[in-house]
Backbone as XML, in Angstrom:
<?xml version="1.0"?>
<chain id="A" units="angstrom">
  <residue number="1" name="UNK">
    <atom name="N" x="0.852" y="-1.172" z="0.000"/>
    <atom name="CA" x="0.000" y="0.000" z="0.000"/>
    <atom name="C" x="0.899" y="1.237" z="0.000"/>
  </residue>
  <residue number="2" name="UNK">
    <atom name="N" x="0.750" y="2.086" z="-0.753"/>
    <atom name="CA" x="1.907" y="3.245" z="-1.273"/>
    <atom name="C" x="0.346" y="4.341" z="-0.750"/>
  </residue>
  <residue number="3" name="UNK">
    <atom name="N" x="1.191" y="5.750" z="0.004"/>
    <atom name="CA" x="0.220" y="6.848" z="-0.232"/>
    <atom name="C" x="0.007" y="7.674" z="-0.908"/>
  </residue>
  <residue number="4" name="UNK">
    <atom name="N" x="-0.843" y="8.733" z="-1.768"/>
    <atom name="CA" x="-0.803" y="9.846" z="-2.239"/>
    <atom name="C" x="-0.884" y="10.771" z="-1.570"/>
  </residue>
  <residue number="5" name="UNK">
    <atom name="N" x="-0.597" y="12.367" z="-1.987"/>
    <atom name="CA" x="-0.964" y="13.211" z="-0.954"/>
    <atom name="C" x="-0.866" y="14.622" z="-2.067"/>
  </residue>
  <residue number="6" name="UNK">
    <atom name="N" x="-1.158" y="15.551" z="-1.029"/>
    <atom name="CA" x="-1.251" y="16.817" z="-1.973"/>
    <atom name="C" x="-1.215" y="17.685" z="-1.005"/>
  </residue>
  <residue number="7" name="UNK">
    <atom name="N" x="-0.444" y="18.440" z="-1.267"/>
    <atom name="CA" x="-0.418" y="19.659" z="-0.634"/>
    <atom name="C" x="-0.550" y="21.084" z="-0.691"/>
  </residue>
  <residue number="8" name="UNK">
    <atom name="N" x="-1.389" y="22.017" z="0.007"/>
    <atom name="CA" x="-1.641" y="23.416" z="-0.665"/>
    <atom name="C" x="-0.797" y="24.601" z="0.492"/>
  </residue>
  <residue number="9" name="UNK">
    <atom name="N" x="-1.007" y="25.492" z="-0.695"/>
    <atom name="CA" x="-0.613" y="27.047" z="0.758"/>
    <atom name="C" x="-2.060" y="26.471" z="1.904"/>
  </residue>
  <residue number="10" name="UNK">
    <atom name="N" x="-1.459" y="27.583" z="2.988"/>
    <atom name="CA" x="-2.323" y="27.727" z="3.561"/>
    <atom name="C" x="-3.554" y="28.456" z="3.718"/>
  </residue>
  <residue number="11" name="UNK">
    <atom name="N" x="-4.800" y="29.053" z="3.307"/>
    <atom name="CA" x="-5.987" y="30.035" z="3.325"/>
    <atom name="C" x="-6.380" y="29.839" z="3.592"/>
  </residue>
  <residue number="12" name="UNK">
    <atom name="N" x="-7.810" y="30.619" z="3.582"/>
    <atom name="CA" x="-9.253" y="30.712" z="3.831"/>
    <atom name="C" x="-10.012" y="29.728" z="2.853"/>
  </residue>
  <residue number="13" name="UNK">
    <atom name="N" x="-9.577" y="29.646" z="1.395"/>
    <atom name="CA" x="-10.154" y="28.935" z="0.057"/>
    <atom name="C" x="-9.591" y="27.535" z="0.554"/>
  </residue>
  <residue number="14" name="UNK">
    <atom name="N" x="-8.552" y="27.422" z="0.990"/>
    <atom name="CA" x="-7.484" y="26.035" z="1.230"/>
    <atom name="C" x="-8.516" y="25.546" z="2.092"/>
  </residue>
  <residue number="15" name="UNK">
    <atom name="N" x="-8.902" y="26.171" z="2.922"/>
    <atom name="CA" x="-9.408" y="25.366" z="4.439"/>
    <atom name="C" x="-10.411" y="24.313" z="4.113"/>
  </residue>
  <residue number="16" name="UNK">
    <atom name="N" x="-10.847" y="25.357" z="3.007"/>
    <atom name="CA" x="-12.062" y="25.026" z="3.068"/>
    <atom name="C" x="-12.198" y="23.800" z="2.234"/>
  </residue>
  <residue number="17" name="UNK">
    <atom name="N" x="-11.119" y="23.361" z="1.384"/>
    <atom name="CA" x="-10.818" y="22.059" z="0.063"/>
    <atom name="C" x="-10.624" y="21.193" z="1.191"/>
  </residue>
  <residue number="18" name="UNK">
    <atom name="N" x="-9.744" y="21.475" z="2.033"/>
    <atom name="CA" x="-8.961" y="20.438" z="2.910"/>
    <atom name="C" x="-10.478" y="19.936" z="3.932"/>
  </residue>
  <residue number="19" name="UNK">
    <atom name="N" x="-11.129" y="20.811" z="4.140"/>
    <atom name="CA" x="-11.795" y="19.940" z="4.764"/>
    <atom name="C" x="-13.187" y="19.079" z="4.042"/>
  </residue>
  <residue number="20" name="UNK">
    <atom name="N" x="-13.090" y="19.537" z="2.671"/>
    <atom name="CA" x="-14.158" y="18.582" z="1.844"/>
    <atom name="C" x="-13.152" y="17.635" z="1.315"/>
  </residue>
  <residue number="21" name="UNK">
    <atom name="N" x="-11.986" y="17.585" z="1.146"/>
    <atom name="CA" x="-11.125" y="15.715" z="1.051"/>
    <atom name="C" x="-11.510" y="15.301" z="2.208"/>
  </residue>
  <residue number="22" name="UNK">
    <atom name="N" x="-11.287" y="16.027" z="3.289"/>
    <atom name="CA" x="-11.069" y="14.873" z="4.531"/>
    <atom name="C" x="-12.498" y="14.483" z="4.936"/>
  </residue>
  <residue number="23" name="UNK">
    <atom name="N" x="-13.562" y="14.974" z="4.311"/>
    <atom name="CA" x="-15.146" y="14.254" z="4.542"/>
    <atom name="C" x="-15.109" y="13.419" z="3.482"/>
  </residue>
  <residue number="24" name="UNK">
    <atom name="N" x="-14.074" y="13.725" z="2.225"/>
    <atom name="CA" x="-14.846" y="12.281" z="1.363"/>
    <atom name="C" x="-13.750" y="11.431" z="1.541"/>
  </residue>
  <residue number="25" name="UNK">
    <atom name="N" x="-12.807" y="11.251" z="2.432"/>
    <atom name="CA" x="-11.590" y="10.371" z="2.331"/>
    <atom name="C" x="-11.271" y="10.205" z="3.955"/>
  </residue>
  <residue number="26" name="UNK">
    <atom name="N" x="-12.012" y="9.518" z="4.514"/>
    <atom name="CA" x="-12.009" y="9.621" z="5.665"/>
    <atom name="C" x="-10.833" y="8.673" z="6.727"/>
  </residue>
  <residue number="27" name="UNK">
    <atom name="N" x="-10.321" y="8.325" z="5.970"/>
    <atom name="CA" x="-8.523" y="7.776" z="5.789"/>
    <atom name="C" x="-7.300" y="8.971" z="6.077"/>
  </residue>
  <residue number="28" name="UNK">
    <atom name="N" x="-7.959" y="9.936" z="6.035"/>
    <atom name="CA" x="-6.490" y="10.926" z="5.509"/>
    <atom name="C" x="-5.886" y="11.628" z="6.686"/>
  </residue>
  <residue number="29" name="UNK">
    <atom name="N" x="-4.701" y="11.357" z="6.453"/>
    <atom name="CA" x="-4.130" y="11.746" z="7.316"/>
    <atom name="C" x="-3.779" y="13.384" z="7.401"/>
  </residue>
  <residue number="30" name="UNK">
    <atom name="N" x="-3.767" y="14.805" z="8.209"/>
    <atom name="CA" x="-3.644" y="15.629" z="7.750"/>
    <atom name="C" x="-2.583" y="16.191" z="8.440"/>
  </residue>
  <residue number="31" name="UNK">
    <atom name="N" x="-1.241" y="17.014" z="7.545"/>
    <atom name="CA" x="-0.078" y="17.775" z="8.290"/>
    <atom name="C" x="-0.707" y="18.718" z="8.175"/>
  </residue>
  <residue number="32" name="UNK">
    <atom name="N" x="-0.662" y="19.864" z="8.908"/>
    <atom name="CA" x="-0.885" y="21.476" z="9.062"/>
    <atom name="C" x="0.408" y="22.191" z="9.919"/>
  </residue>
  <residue number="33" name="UNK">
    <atom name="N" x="0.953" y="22.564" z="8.529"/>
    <atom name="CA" x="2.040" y="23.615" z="8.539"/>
    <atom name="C" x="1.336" y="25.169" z="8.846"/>
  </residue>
  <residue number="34" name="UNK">
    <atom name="N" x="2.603" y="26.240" z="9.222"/>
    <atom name="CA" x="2.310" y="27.470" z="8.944"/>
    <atom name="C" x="1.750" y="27.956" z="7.875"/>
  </residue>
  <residue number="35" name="UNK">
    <atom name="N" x="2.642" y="27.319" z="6.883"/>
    <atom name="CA" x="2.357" y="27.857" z="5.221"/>
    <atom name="C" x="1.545" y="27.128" z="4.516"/>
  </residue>
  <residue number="36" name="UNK">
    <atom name="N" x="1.577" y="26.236" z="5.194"/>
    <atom name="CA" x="0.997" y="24.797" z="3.790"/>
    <atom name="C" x="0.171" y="23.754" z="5.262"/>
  </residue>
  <residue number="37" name="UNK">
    <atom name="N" x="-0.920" y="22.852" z="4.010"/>
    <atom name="CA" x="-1.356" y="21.642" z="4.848"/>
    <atom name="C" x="-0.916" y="20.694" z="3.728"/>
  </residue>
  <residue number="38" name="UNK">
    <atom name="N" x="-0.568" y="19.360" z="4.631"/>
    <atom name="CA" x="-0.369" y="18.216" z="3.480"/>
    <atom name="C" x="-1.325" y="17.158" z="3.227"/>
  </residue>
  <residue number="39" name="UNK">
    <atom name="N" x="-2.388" y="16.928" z="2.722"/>
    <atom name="CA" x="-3.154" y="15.737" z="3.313"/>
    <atom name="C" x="-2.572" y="13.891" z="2.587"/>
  </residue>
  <residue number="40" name="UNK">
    <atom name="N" x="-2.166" y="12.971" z="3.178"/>
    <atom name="CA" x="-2.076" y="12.023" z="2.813"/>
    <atom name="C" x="-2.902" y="10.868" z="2.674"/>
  </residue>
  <residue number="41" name="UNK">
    <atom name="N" x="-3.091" y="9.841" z="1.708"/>
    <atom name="CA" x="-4.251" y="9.168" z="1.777"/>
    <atom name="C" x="-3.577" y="7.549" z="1.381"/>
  </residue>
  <residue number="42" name="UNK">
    <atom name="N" x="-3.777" y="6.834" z="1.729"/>
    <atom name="CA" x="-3.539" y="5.307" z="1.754"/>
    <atom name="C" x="-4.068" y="4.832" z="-0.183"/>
  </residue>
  <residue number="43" name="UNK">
    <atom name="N" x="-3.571" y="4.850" z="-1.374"/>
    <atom name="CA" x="-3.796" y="4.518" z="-2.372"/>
    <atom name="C" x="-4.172" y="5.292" z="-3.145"/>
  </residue>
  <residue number="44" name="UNK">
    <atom name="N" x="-5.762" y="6.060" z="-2.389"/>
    <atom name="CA" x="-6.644" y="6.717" z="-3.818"/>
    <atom name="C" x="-7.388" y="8.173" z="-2.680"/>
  </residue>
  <residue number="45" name="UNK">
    <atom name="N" x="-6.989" y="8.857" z="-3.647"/>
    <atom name="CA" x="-7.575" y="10.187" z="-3.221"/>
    <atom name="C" x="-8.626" y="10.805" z="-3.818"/>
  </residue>
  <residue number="46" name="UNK">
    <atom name="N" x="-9.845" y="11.489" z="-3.265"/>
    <atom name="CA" x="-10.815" y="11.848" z="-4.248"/>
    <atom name="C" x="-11.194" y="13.125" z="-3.935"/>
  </residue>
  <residue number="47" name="UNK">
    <atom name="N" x="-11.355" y="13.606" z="-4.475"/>
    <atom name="CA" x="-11.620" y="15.069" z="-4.365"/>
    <atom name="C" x="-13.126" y="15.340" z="-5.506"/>
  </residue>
  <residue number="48" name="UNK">
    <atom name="N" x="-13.751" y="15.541" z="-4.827"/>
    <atom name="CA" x="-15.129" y="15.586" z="-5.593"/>
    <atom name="C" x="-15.367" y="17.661" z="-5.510"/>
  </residue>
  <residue number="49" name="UNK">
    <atom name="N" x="-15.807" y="17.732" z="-6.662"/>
    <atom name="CA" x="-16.289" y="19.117" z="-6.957"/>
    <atom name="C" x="-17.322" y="19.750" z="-6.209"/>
  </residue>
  <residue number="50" name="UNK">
    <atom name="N" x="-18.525" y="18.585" z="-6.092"/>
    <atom name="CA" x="-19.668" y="18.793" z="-5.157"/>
    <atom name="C" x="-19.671" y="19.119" z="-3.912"/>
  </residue>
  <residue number="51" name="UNK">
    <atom name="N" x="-18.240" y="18.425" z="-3.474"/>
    <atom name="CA" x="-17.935" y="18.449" z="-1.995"/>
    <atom name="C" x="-17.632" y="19.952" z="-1.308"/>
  </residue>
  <residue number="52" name="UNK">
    <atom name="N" x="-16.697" y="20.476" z="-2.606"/>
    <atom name="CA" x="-15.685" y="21.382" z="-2.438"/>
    <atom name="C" x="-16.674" y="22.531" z="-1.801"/>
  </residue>
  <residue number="53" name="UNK">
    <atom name="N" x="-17.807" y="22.423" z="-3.432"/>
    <atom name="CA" x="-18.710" y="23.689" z="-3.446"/>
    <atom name="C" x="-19.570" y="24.121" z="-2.034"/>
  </residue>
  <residue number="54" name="UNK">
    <atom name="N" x="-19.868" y="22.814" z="-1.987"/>
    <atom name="CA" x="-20.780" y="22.603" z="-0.029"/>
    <atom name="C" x="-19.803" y="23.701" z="0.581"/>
  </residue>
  <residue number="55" name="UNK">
    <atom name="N" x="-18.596" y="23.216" z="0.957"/>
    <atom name="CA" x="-17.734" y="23.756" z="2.163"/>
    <atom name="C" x="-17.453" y="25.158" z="1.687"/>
  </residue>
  <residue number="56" name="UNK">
    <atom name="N" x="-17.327" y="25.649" z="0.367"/>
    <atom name="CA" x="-17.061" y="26.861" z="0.241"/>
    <atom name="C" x="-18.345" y="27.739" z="-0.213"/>
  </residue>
  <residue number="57" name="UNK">
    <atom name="N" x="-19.161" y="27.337" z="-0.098"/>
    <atom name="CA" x="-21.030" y="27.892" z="-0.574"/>
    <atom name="C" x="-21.173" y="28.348" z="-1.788"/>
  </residue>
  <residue number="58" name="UNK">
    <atom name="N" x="-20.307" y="28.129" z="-3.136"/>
    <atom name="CA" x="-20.010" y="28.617" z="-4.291"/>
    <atom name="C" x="-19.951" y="27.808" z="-4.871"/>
  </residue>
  <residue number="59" name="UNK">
    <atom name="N" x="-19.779" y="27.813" z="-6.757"/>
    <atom name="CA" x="-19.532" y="27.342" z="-7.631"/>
    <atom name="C" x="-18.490" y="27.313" z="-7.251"/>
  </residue>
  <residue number="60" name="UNK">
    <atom name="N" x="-17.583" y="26.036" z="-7.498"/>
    <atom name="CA" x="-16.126" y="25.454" z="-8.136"/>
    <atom name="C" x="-15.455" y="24.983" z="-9.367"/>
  </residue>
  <residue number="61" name="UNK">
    <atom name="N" x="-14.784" y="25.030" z="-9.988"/>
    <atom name="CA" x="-14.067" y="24.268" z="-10.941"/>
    <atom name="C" x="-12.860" y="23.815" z="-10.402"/>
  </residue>
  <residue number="62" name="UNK">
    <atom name="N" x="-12.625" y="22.417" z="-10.339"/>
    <atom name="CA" x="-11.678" y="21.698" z="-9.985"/>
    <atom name="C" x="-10.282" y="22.287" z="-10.341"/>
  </residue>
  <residue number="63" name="UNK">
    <atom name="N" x="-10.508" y="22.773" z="-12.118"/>
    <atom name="CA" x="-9.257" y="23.321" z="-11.978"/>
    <atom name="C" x="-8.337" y="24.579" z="-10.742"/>
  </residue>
  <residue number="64" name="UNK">
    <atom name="N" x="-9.323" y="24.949" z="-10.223"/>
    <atom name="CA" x="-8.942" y="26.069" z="-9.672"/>
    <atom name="C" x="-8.420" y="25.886" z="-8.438"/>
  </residue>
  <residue number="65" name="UNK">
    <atom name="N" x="-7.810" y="23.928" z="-8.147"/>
    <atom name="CA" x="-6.832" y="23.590" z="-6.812"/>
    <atom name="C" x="-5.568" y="24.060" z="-7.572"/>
  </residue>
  <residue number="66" name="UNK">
    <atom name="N" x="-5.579" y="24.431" z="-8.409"/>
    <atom name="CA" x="-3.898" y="24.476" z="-9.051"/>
    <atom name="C" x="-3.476" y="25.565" z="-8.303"/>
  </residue>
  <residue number="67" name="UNK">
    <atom name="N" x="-4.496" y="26.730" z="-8.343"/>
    <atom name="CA" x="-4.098" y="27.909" z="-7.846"/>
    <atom name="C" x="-3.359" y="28.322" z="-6.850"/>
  </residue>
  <residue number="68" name="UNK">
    <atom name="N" x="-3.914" y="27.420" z="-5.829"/>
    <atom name="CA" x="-3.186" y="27.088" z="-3.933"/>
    <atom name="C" x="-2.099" y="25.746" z="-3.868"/>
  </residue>
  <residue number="69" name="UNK">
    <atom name="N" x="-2.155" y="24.854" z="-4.873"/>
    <atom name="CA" x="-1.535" y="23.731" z="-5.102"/>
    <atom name="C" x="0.030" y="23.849" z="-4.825"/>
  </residue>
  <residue number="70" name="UNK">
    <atom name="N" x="0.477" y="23.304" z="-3.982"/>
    <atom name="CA" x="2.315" y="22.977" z="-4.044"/>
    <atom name="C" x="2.673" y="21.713" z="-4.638"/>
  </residue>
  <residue number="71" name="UNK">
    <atom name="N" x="2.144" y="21.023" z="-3.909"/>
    <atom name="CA" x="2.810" y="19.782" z="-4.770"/>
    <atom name="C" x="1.219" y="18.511" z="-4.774"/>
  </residue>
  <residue number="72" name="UNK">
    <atom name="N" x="2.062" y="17.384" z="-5.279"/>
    <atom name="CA" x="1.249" y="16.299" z="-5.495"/>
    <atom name="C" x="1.940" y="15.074" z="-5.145"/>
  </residue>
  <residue number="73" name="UNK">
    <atom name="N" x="1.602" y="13.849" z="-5.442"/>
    <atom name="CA" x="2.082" y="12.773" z="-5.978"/>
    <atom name="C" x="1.218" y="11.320" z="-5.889"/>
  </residue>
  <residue number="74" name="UNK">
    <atom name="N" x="1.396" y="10.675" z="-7.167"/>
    <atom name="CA" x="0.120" y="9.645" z="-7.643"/>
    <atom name="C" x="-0.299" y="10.234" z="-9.055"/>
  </residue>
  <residue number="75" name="UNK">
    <atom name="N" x="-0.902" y="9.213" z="-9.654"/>
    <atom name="CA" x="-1.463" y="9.195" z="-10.693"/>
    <atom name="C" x="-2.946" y="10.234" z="-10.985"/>
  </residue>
  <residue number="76" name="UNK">
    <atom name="N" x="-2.766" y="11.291" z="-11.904"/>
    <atom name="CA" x="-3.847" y="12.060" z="-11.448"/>
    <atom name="C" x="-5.063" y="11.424" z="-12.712"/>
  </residue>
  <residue number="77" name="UNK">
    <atom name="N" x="-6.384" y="11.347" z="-12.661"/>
    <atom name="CA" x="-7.481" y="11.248" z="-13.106"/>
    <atom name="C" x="-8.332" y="12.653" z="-12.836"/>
  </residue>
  <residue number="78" name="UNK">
    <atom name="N" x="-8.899" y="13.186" z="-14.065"/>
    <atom name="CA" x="-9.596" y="14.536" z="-13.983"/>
    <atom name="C" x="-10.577" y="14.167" z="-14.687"/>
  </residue>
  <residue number="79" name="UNK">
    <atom name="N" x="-11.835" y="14.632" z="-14.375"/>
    <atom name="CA" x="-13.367" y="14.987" z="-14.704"/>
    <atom name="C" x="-13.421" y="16.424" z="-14.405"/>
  </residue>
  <residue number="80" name="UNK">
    <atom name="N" x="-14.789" y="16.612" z="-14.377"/>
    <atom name="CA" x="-15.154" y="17.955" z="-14.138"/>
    <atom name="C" x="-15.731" y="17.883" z="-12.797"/>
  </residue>
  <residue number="81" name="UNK">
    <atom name="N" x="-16.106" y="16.691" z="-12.432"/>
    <atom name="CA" x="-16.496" y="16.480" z="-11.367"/>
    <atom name="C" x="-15.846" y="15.664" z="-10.007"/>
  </residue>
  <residue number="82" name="UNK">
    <atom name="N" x="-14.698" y="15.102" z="-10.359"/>
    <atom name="CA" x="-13.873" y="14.397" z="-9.548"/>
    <atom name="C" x="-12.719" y="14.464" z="-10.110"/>
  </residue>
  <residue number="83" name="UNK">
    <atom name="N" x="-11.451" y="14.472" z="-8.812"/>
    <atom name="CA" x="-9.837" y="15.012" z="-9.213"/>
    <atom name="C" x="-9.457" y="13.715" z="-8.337"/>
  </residue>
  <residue number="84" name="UNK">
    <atom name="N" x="-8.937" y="12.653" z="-8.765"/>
    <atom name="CA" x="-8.664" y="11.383" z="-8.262"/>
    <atom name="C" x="-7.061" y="11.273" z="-8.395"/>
  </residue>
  <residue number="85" name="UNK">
    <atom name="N" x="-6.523" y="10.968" z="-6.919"/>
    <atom name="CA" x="-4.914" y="10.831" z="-7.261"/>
    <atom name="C" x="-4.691" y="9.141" z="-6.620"/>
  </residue>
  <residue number="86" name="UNK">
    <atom name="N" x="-4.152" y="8.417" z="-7.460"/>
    <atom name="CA" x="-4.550" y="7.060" z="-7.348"/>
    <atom name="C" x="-2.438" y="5.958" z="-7.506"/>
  </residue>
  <residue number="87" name="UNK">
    <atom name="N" x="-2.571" y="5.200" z="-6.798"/>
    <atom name="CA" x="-1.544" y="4.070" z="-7.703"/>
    <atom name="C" x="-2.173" y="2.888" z="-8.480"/>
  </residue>
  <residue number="88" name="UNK">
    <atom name="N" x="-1.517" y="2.876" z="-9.086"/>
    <atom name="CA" x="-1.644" y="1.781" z="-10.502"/>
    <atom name="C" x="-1.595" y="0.799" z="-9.607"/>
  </residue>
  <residue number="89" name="UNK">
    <atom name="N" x="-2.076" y="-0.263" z="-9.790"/>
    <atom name="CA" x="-1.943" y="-1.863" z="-9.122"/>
    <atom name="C" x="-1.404" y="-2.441" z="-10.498"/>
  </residue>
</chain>
């Protein structure tokens, strides 16, 4: 079992992503830096659009984790509606 993880600056917009992964990935482990949070996840990470929008009371476009985004790692899968960071078996 290998993890993925992703990590953003830290904000107000951030808070609010980080805490719609950690309701749909209830596995994840979370670092919270000064600057940055890291969240790690055991295989497969999901990040759903629907989720995001709940926690931030707005329209989202997925693309717009790039914005706060530092790093990654895992295999990424994109919809418009789900941002999946996964390992290959």
């Amino acid at each position: 079992m290998s993890n993925v993880f992703i990590a953003f600056q830290t904000n107000e917009e951030t808070r609010c992503i980080v805490d719609a992964i950690i309701a749909d990935n209830p596995n994840a482990i979370v670092n919270r830096q000064p600057a940055m949070v890291k969240i790690d996840v055991a295989d497969q990470m999901v990040i759903r659009r629907a989720s995001v929008e709940e926690q931030l009371g707005r329209p989202f476009d997925l693309q717009e984790l790039h914005i706060n985004l530092i790093t990654l790692t895992g295999h990424i899968t994109e919809t418009d509606d789900e941002f999946i960071l996964s390992w290959a078996h």
